[in-house]
N, C-alpha and C positions, 0 to 999 in steps of 0.2 A: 563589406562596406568600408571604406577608407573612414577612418576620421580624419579630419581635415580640422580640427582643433586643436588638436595636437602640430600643425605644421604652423602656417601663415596663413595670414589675409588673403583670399581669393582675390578680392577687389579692394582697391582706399578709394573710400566714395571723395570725390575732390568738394567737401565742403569744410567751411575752417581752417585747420591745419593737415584735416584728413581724417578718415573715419574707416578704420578697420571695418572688413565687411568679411563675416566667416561664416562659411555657408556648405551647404552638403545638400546633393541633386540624392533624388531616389528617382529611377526608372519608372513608368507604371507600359498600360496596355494603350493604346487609341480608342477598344472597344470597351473596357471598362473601367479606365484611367487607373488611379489607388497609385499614384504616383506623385511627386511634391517636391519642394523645395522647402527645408526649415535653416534657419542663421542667427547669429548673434552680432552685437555690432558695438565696435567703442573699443573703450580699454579692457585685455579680458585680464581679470584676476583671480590668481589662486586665494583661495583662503589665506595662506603666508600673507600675502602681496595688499591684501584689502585693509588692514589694519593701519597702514601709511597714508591710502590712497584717502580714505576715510578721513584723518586726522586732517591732510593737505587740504580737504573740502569745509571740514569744521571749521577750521582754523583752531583746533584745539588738541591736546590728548586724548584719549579714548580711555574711562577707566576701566580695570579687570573687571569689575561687574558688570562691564556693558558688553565687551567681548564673547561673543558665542563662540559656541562651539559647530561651529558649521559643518563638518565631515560627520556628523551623528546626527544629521538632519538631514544628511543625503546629497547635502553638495560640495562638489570641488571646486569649483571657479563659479566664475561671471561676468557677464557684456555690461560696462556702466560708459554713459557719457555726461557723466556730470560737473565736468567742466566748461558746458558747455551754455550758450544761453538759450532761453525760452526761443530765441527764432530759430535758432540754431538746431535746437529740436527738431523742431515742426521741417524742417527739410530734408533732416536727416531722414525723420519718419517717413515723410512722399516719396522719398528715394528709395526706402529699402522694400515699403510696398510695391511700389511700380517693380522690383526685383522679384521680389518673391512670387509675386500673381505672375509674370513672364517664366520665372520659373519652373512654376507648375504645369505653365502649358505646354513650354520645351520637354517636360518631362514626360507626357502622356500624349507629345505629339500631334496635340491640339493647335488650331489657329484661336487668334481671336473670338472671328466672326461664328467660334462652331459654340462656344458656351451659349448655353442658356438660360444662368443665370452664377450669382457672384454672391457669396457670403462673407462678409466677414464678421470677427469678433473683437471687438477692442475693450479695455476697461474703460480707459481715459484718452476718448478720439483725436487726434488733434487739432480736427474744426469738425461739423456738422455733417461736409456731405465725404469725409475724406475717401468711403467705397469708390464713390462715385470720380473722385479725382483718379486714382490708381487705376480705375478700368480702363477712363480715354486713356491715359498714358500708355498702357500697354494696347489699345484700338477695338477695346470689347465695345462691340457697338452701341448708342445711347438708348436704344430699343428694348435692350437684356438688361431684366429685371436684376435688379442690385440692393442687395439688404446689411443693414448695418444692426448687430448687434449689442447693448451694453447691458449685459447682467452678469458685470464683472469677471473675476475669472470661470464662471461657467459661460463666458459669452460662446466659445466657439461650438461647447457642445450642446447649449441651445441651437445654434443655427443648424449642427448637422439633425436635430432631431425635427428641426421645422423642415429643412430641406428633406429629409427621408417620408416627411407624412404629406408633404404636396402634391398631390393627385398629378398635378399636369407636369411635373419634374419627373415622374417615372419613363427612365430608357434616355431620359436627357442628361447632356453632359453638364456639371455641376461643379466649380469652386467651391471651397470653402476654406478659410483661414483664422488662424487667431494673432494678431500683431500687437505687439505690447513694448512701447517705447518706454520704461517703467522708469525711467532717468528724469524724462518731463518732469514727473508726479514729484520723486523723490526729491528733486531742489528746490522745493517748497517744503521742507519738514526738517525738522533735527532728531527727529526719533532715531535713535541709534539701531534697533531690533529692526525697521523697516529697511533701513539704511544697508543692514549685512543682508538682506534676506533675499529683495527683488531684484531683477537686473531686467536688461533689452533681449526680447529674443521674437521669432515670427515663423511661423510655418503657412504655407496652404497646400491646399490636397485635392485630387480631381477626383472625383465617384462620378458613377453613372447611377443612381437609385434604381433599385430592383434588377442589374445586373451584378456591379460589384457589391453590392449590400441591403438586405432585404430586414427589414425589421420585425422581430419578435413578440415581442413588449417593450414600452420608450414608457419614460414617465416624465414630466414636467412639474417643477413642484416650486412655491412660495410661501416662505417661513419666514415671515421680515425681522429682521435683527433689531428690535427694538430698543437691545442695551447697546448696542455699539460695539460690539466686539472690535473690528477691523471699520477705521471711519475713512473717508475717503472724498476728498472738495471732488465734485461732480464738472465732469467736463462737457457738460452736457445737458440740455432742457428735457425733461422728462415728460412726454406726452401726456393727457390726460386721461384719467378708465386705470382699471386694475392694474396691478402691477405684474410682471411688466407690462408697459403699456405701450399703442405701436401711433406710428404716423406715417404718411404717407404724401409723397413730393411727386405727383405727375407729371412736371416737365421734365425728371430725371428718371422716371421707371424707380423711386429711389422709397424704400420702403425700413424704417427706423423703427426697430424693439429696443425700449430701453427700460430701467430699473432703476427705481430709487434708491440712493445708498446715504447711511449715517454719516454725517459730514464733522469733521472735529470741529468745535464750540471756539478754537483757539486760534483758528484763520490757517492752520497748519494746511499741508496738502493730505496729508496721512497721518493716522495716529494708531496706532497698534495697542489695546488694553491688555488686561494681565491673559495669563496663560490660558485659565479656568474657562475664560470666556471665548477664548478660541477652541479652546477643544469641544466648548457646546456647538459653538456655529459650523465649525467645520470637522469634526472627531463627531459627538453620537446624534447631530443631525443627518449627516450625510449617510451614517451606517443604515440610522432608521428607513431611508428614503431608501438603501438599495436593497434593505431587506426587503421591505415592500414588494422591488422588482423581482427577487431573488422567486419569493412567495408567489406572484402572479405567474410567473417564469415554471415555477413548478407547476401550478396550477391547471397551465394550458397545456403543457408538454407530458407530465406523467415524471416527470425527472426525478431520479433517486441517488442514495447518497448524498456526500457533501458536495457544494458549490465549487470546493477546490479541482474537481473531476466534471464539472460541466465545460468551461470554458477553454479553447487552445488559448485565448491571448485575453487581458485588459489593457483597456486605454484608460490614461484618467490623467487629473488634473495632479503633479505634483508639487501641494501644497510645501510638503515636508515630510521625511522621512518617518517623523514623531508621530504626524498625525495618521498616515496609514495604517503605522501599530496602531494609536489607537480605535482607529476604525475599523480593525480585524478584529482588536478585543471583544469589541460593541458587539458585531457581528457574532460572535460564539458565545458570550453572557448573556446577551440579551434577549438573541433572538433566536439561538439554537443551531447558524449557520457557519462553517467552517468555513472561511473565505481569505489567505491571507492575501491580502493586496501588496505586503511590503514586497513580495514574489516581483512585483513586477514594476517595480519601480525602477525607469531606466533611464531616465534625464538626470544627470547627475553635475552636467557641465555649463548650467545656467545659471542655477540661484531658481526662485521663484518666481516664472515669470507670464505668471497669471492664465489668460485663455489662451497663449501661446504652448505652454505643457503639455498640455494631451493631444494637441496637434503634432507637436515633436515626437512626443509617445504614440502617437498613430506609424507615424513615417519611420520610427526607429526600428516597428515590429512589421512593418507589410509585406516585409517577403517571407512571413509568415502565415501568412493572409491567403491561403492555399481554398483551392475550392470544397465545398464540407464544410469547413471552418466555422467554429461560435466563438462570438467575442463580446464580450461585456465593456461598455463604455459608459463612464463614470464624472460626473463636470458638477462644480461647488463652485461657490464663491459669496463675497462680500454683499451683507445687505440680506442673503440667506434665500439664493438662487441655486436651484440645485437641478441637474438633468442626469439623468439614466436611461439607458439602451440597451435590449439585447439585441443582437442582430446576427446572420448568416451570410457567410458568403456562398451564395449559390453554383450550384452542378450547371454545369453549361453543354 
């Protein structure tokens, strides 16, 4: 596979002064897609590079104590447009969705009119129905049902676990994506730690359910973050009923999951607390929840040995480098399973960039994606949304 981040911009979307658009196609099938399109967009920067760009946005120096160390967290660059304004956003964002959903269909050789239906996952949407914008754009008809997910950065691997258990989606062609303009959020905050962490990136991915991927055990789980680990101003009205909770727009086929998230008290858009409290919400919550699955996984299957020898591939949410160690830790202290996930950590050229990561990590590993295949998929995020997957790709 080319990397193509290493070269230039594919495309400068012509808004502003121009917007880098770097992008990388994966091939899939027509008969059971597993094919996509994942990119970044803006200014990309190395770690070197981010410490200037940063200071030009503050308007201030960046002290040594506020300076990470981002290469021992797993990443090397990142897509920011944050010099940009709030509308300036918001079209950047409709442009590169209307890209990427095009691009997944080029990829798997699908039309339009052949989907039947459209996931996406966003943190921070940039209006209410914006699925729904992105489908006409590309001419998914008004008829194909369209879901908007926000339960932060596990949005996108909720949706594929909702789209994998919908009875009438089996043998149907299926999107699914995670898009994350994380630039929006970010120029509402001066948190310096937020600031180095997240950046823009977007993948979507075509399945067929129950042709390219059969499910094993999935688990859906909610732990509300009650201290506020990771706070986050909500881009979005939260339906009412449990969390997450859903609503539904029938003049749009247009069907919204979304999740409550702690909001900072200071008007900021993001707030990031101390370490401690990340590694509860996202280090030994998240191990606890895939123990679980690891356990029901054994349970149903008879599987022995370690966890490390069940799986050819994981997908999952790359929070940070740090926090996979500690969720391998978790995983062999606590619960007796050998798992290391740092193994597979292979988005490296982002930053954090929420339910777009494990999309990217889907598409990085699918030509791996061989028939036989087990794969464990793995989605956390803020507010203390957490999804787990085992799945097959099926003998044809």
């Amino acid at each position: 596979m080319v990397d193509r981040f290493k070269l230039r911009a594919n495309e400068i979307l012509p808004i502003g002064d121009g917007v880098g658009y770097f992008a990388e196609r994966v091939p899939g099938k027509p008969e059971i897609g597993l094919g996509g399109e994942y990119a970044g967009w803006g200014v990309m920067l190395s770690n070197d590079q981010l410490p200037a760009y940063l200071e030009n946005f503050l308007g201030r120096k960046l002290a040594a104590s506020e300076t990470l160390e981002l290469s021992s967290k797993g990443f090397d660059s990142r897509f920011l447009t944050l010099h940009f304004s709030l509308e300036g956003q918001k079209e950047v964002e409709i442009a590169v969705g209307e890209r990427l959903v095009a691009g997944a269909l080029q990829a798997n050789n699908w039309n339009p009119e052949e989907v039947d239906a459209l996931f996406i996952g966003t943190s921070i949407p940039t209006h209410p129905h914006y699925t729904v914008e992105i489908a006409q754009r590309v001419g998914i008809p008004e008829k194909t049902p369209k879901v908007s997910v926000h339960t932060a950065c596990d949005s996108s691997m909720r949706a594929l676990n909702l789209a994998l258990s919908t009875r009438n989606l089996q043998g149907k062609k299926v999107l699914i994506g995670g898009i994350e303009n994380l630039s929006r959020g970010l120029i509402g905050t001066k948190d310096t730690q937020a600031l180095q962490l997240f950046g823009n990136a977007g993948a979507v991915i075509g399945i067929v359910p129950g042709e390219s991927l059969v499910p094993v055990v999935s688990r859906s789980a909610t732990i509300y973050d009650e201290e506020g680990a990771l706070q986050v101003a909500m881009a979005y009205d939260v339906p009412k009923g449990d969390l997450p909770a859903m609503d539904y727009f029938p003049d749009e086929n247009h069907i919204v999951i979304a999740g409550k998230l702690p909001e900072p008290e200071d008007g900021s858009s993001i707030k990031m607390k101390d370490n401690r409290g990340m590694l509860k919400l996202f280090g030994y919550n998240t191990a606890d929840i895939v123990a679980q699955t690891l356990n029901q996984f054994k349970s149903r299957t008879g599987a022995s040995g370690n966890p490390d020898g069940w799986f050819d591939g994981v997908v999952m949410h790359h929070a940070n480098y740090k926090i996979a160690e500690s969720q391998s830790r978790r995983l062999e202290r606590a619960h007796g399973l050998k798992l290391d996930l740092t193994k597979h950590f292979v988005v490296r050229e982002f930053g954090n960039v929420s339910a777009a990561s494990p999309m990217i990590s889907w598409l990085k590993q699918v030509d791996k994606m061989k028939e036989g295949t087990r794969w464990l998929f793995v989605g956390y995020g803020a507010g203390g949304y957490y999804d787990t997957l085992v799945a097959e790709v099926p003998q044809r």
